[in-house]
C-alpha positions as CSV (number, residue, x, y, z in Angstrom):
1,X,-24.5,13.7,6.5
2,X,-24.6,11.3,9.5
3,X,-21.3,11.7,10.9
4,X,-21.2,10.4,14.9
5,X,-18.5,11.7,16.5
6,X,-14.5,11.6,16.7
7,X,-13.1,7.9,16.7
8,X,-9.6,8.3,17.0
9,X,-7.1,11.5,17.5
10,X,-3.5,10.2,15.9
11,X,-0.5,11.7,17.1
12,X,3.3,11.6,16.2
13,X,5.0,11.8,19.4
14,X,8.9,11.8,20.6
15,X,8.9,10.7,23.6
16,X,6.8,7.2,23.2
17,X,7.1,5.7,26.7
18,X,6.0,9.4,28.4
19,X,3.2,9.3,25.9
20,X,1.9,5.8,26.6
21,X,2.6,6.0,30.6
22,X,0.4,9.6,30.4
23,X,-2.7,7.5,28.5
24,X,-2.4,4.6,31.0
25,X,-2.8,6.8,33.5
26,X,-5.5,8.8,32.2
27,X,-7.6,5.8,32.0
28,X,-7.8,4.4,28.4
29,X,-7.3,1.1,27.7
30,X,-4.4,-0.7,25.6
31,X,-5.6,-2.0,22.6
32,X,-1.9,-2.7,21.0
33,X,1.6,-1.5,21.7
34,X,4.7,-1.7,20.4
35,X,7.7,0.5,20.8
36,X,9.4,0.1,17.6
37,X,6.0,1.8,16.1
38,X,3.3,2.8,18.2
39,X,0.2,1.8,19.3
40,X,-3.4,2.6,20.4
41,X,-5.9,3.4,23.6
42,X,-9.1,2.9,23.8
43,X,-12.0,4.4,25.8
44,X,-15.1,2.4,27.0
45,X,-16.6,3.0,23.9
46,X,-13.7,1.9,21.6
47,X,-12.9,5.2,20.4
48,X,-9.3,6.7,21.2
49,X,-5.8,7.3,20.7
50,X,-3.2,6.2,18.3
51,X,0.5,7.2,18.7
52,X,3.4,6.9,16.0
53,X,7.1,8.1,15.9
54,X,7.0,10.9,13.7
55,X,8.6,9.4,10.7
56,X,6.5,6.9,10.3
57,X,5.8,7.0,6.6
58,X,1.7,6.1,7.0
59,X,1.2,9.2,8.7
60,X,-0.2,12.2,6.7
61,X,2.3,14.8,5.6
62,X,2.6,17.8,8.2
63,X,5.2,20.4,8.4
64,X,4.0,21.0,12.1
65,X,7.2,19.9,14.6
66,X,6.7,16.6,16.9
67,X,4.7,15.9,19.2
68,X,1.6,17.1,17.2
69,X,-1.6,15.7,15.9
70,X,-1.5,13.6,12.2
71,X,-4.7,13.1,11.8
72,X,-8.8,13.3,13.5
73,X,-10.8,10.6,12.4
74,X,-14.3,10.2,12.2
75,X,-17.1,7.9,12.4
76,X,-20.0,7.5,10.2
77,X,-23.3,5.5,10.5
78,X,-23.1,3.7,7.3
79,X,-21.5,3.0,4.2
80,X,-23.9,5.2,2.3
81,X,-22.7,8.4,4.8
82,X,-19.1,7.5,3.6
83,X,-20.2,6.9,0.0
84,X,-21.8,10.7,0.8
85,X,-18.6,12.0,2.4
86,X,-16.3,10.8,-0.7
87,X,-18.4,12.1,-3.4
88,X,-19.2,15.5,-1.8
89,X,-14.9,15.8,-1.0
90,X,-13.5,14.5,-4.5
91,X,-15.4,17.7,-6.1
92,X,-12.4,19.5,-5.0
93,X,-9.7,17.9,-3.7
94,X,-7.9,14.5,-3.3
95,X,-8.9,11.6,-1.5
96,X,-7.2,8.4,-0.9
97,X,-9.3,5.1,0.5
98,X,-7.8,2.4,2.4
99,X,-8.5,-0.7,1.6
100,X,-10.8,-1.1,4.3
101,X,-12.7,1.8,3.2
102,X,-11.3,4.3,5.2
103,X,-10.8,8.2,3.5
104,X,-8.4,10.4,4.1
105,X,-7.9,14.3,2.9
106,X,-7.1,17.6,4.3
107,X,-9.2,19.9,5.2
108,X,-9.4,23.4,4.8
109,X,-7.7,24.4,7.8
110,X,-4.8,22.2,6.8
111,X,-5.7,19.3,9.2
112,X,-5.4,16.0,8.0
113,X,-8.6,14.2,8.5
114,X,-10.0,10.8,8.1
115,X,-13.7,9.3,7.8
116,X,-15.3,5.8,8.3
117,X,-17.6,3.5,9.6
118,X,-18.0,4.0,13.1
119,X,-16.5,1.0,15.3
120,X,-18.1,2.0,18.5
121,X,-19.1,-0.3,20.8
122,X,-22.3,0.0,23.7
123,X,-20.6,1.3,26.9
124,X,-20.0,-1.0,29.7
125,X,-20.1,0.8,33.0
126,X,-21.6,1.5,36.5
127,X,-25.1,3.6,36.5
128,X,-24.4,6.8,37.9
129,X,-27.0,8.2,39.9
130,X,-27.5,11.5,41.9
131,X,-30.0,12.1,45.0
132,X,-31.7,15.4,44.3
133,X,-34.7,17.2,46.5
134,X,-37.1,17.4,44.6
135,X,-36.9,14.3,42.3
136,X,-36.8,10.2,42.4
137,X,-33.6,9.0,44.2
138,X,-30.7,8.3,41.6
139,X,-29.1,6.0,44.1
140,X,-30.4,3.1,45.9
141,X,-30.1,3.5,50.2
142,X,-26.2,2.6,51.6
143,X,-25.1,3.1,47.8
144,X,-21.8,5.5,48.6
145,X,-21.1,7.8,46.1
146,X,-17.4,8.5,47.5
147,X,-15.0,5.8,46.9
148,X,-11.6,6.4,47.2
149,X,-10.9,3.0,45.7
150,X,-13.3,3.9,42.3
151,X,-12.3,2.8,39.2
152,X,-12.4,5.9,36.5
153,X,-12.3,5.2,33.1
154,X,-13.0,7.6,29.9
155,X,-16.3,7.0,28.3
156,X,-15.7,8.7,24.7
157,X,-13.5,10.6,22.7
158,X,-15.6,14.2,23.2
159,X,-13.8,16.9,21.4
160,X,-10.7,18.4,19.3
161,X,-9.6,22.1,19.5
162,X,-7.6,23.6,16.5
163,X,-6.1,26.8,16.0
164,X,-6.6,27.7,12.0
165,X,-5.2,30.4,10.0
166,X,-8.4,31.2,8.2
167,X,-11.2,30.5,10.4
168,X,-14.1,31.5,8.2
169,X,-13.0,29.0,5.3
170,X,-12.3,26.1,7.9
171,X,-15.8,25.9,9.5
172,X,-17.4,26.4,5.5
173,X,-15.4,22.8,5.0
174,X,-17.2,21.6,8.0
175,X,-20.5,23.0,7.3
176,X,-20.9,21.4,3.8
177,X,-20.6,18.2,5.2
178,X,-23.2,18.8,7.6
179,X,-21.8,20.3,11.0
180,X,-23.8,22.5,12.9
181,X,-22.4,25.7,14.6
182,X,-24.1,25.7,18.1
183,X,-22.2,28.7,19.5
184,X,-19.1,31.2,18.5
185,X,-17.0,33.5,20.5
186,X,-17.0,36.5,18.4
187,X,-13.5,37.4,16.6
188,X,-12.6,34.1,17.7
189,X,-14.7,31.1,16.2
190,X,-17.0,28.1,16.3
191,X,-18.3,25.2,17.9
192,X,-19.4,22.7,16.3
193,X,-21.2,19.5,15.8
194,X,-22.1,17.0,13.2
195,X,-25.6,16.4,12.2
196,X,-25.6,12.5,13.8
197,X,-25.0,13.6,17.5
198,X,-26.6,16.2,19.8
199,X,-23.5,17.0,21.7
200,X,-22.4,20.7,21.8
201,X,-19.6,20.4,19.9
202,X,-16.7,18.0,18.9
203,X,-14.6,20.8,16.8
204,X,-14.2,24.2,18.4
205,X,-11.8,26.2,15.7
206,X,-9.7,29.3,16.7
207,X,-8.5,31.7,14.4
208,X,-4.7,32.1,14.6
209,X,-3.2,35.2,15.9
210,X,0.0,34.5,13.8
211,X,1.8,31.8,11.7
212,X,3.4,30.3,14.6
213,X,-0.3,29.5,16.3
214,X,-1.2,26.5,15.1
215,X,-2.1,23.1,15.3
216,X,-4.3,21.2,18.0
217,X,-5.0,23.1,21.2
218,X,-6.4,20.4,23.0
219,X,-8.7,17.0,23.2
220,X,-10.3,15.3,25.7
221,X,-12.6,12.6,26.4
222,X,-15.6,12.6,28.4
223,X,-15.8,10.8,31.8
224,X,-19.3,9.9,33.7
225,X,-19.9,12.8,36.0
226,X,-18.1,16.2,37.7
227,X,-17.3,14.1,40.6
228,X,-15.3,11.6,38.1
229,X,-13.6,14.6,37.0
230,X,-12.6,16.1,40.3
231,X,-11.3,12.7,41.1
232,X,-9.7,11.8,38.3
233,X,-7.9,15.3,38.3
234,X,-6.6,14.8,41.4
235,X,-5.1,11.7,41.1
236,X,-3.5,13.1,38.3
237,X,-1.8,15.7,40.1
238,X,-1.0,13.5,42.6
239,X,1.0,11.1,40.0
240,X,2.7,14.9,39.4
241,X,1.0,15.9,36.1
242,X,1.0,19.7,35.8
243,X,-2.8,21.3,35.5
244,X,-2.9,23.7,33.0
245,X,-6.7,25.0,34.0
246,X,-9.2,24.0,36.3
247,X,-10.8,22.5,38.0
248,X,-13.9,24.5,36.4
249,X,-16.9,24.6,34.5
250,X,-17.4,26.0,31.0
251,X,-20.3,28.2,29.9
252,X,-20.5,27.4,26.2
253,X,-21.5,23.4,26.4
254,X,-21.5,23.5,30.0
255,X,-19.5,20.8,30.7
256,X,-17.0,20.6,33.7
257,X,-13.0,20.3,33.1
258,X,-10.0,19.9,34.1
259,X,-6.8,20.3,31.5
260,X,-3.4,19.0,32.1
261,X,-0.2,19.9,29.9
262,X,0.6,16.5,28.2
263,X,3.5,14.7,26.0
264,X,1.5,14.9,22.8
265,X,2.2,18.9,21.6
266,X,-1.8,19.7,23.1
267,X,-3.2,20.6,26.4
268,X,-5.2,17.4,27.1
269,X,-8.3,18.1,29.2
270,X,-10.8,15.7,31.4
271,X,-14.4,16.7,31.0
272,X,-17.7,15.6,31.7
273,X,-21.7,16.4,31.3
274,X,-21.8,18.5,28.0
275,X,-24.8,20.1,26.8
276,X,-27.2,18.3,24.2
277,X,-28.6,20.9,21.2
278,X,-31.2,20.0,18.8
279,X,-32.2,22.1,15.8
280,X,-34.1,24.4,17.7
281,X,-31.0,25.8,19.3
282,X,-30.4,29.1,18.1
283,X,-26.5,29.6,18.4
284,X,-25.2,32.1,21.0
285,X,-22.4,34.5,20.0
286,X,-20.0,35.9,23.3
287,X,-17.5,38.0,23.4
288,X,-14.2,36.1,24.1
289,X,-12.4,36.2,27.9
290,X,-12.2,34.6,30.8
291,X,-15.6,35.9,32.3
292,X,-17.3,33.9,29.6
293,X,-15.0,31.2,29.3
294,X,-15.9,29.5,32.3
295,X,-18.7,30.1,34.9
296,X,-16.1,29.0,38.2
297,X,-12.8,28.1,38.4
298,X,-11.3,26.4,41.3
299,X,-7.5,25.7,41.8
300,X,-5.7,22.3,43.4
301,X,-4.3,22.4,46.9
302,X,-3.3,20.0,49.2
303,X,-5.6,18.1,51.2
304,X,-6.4,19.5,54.4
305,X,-8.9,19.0,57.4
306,X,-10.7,20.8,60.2
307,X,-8.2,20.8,63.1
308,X,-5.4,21.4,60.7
309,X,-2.7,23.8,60.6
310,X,-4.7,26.8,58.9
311,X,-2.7,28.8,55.7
């Protein structure tokens, strides 16, 4: 089936203002606000975020406390993927359609989940090139790289983490609506990807080590290069967001990150430059653990220079 990708992560959240201040500053755009019910951020793209007060009776059920993710929706190439979608998922559950075609279920991890057409728009941003021996130059002569001026905005919505309490019959949900497994830490669980993209993986499922582990882990969106992310990251810090981990770079998907604690019940994360899988890709299996959870890790500190007070 020729699902594309997240579209929008919906969240009930209790502290509204914190929640909307924390998106502005990560970068995504206001598409709508108001405070009496929500709104919703967009990345270059058009995919994003949606926020909600918790009783808000349009949100799916969930007996999960606030903040916490509602719902993950995603986007489809065409009517006849959704037609697909709704036919394969009413042989064994219900489904309600909005009236704009929309479909919404749970899945077998308990998640509420949504599909439709995909809304995204061609992304509207500077070229970034890189000058590297050995190949043509990526950047044209007196183009600077390192502005501390540059505007950073989120390109995508890349991926969603959930911790599940059966992780075996969660991923056979995903599976029979065509997602590919591209890699698994053993004991542990997959990534995946749907069968319309090429990207490592936008669901990475966790098996729950008890009743009280569950829910999202964390989300991010992808930004244009490791630089961005570096940058971004520390502007965050500097606006005094708490890093949960990083600045690093993972091994499975290889893509750099940087995760922050947030106001939304998940660890939100800045990535960027995720590997690409075909279906020649044979999936790796690792062991779980911080020697193959990322392949460096750095840690923030204050600026400093050469002529400095040493530490």
């Amino acid at each position: 089936m020729n699902i594309l990708g997240l579209e929008q992560l919906v969240f009930a959240v209790t502290d509204m203002a914190g929640a909307r201040q924390y998106l502005l500053d990560y970068g995504l755009d206001e598409v709508e606000f108001n405070p009496e019910v929500g709104g919703a951020w967009a990345a270059l793209d058009g995919t994003g975020i949606v926020l909600r007060h918790p009783d808000d009776p349009q949100l799916p059920a969930n007996a999960l406390p606030a903040p916490c993710l509602r719902e993950t929706v995603y986007g489809v190439a065409d009517d006849a993927t959704l037609a697909a979608i709704e036919a394969n998922l009413r042989a064994d559950r219900e489904v309600r359609a909005d009236a704009d075609g929309t479909l919404h279920c749970t899945d077998d991890g308990g998640f509420a989940v949504a599909f439709r057409v995909s809304r995204r728009r061609p992304i509207q941003a500077r070229f970034l090139g890189f000058n590297v021996p050995g190949q043509p130059p990526g950047r044209a002569p007196n183009d600077c790289a390192a502005n501390p001026d540059e505007v950073i905005k989120p390109r995508t919505l890349s991926h969603v983490v959930y911790f599940v309490p059966d992780v075996a019959k969660a991923e056979a949900f995903y599976a029979r609506l065509g997602f590919v497994v591209t890699d698994r830490f053993k004991h542990l669980g997959p990534f995946m990807r749907p069968a319309g993209m090429q990207e490592h993986h936008t669901l990475f499922m966790i098996e729950s080590a008890n009743d009280h582990m569950v829910g999202c882990n964390h989300f991010t969106f992808h930004l244009g290069s490791a630089a961005e992310v570096l940058q971004h990251g520390w502007r965050f810090v500097a606006k005094g967001y708490k890093s949960f981990w990083g600045p690093g770079r993972h091994i499975m998907g290889s893509n750099f990150f940087w995760y922050f604690n947030s106001p939304f019940g998940a660890v939100m994360e800045i990535d960027a430059d995720m590997d690409l899988h075909d279906e020649q890709w044979i999936a790796r299996e690792m062991e779980p653990g911080a020697d193959n959870s990322q392949i460096f890790l750095f840690e923030a500190r204050p600026k400093w220079a050469p002529g400095g007070e040493s530490e």
